[in-house]
C-alpha positions, 0 to 999 in steps of 0.5 A: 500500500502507497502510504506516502507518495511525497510532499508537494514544494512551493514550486508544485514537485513532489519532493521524496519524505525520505531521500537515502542517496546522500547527506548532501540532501539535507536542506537548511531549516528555518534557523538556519534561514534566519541566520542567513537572512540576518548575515552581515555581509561584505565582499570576500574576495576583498576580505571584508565579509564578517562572516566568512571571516569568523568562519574561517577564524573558527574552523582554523582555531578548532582544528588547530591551524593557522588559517582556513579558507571557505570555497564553494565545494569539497572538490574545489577544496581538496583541488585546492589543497593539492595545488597549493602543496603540489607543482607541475610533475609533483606526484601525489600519493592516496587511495585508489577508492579515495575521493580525490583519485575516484571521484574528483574528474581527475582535477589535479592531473588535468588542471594541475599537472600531478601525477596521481599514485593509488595505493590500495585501501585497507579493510578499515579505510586507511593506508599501510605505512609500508605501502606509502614508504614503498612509492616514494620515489628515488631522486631521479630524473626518471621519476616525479618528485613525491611531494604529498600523501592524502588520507580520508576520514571517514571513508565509505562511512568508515571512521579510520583509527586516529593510530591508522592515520597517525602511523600513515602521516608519519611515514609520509613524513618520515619521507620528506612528504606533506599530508592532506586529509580529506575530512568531507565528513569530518564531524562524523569521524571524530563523532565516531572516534570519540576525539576532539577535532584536534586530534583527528586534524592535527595528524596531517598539514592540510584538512578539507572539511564539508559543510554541506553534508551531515552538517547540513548546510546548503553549500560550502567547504572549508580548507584549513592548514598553514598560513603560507599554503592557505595564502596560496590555496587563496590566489588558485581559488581565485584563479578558479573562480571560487571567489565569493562575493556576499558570501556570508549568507553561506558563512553565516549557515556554516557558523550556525551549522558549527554550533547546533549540528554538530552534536546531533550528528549521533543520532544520524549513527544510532539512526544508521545501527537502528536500520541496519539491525531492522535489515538483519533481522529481516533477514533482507540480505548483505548489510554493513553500517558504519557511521551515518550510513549502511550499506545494503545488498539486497537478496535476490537481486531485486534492486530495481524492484526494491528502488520502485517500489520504495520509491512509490511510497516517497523514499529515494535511494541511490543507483545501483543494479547490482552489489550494496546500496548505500543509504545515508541517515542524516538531519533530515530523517527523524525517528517517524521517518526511521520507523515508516522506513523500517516498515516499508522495507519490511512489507518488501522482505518479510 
């Protein structure tokens, strides 16, 4: 039975009660609206917006850097990063399934002129010292220059021990080599890990954080790291077009986001274990959760036939005709929501 088809917008779509595919669905709410209506705003690319400003200075502070930079996206962000560590020929050394290698349109071979060297990841999402050590290159003509190591955290939902990370920093380091965080879910880790945020973003130079995910904000990242590489990052945002111009609508939903979606983010977690275990206990096929997500192959193979029929009772899930489906909990699905999904998948499974 189609208990719910959707809820009409403004603009007369019907928009999904539950989307799965992302956290980067989530829509700010009326406080955070009134946030930004309320900004203050200046000119960023002349360095006079309050907002970004304060932005900046918080993210820098909490998480133990110099400086910070607010861009549009956490692609632009981690290109950035990349830039501001790398030169032309330089290679960069990361995960073969890490967003920056995977997932990025290969920005920093085509805009940067990297060399991109992927290391096989680890079952817990991080990388083997050993593997790092083994690619750095000899000084030689032959070769590029091994300049950076990037790390993720989490990666496909997996919060990656601070000793994992720690012990990949410093091999790279050990080496002569910068390190990169890709932290586009950097609150869920640190959530996850039970650590402060200094102490997952002090392991490595440079950290990108999203704040446009769990956080739940409508747009933005934020690059942190030294004084003198985000004085670069800042020249090659530019040249990008990444400058902003009243840009403290958006700053203002990041500072709001900083201040009152942070600690929610654990019941996106438990919302996450409370499905996965609903999905075991129906006995409905392969499950993996970790953090604010679960990972869901379905038995049978039924996915189109899953996705259609959830998607008539208003629940959107991502693609994927084969292998787990990935389902996102975030700030956007209350506990009405979590039950009338647990009980659409069971009028499926059971």
């Amino acid at each position: 039975m189609n208990h719910y088809a959707g809820a009409a917008r403004a603009d007369g779509v019907n928009r999904p009660r539950i989307d799965l595919r992302s956290d980067t669905v989530t829509r700010p709410d009326a406080a955070m609206r009134r946030a930004m209506a309320d900004a203050e705003v200046g000119d960023d690319v002349y360095g006079d917006d309050p907002n970004v400003n304060r932005l900046e200075a918080v993210l820098a502070e909490r998480l133990g850097k110099e400086a910070a930079l607010f861009v549009p996206s956490g692609t632009m962000s981690n290109l950035l990063a990349l830039l501001s560590h790398c030169g032309r020929g330089e290679e960069v050394i990361v995960g073969r399934a890490y967003h920056i290698a995977a997932d990025e349109a290969a920005g920093a071979s085509v805009l940067g002129s990297m060399a991109l060297t992927t290391l096989p990841v680890d079952d817990d999402g991080g990388l083997s010292p050993e593997a790092i050590t083994a690619e750095v290159k000899p000084d030689d003509s032959h070769k590029p220059i091994s300049r950076l190591v990037c790390l993720e955290n989490t990666f496909q939902g997996r919060a990656v021990p601070l000793a994992r990370m720690q012990a990949a920093a410093e091999a790279a380091r050990a080496e002569g080599l910068a390190t990169h965080l890709d932290g586009a879910r950097f609150f869920n880790a640190i959530t996850a890990l039970g650590c402060t945020a200094n102490d997952l973003a002090g392991i490595t130079d440079s950290v990108s954080i999203c704040l446009s995910k769990g956080l739940g904000t409508p747009v933005g990242s934020v690059l942190t790291g030294p004084r003198d590489l985000i004085t670069r990052a800042r020249r090659w945002r530019k040249m990008l077009g990444g400058g902003m111009r009243q840009a403290g609508v958006l700053a203002a939903a990041g500072l709001h986001a900083l201040e009152h979606n942070v600690h929610r983010l654990a019941e996106d977690h438990a919302n996450a274990v409370a499905l996965a275990e609903a999905l075991t206990g129906m006995e409905a096929g392969a499950v993996r959760q970790a953090t604010n997500m679960v990972f869901f192959e379905p038995r049978g193979g039924v996915h189109d036939e899953m996705r259609n029929r959830l998607a008539a009772s208003g629940i959107l899930l991502g693609g994927g005709t084969q292998g787990a489906i990935r389902l996102v909990l975030h700030k956007d699905i209350n506990g009405d929501d979590l039950d009338y999904l647990i009980e659409e998948f069971r009028s499926i499974f059971a």
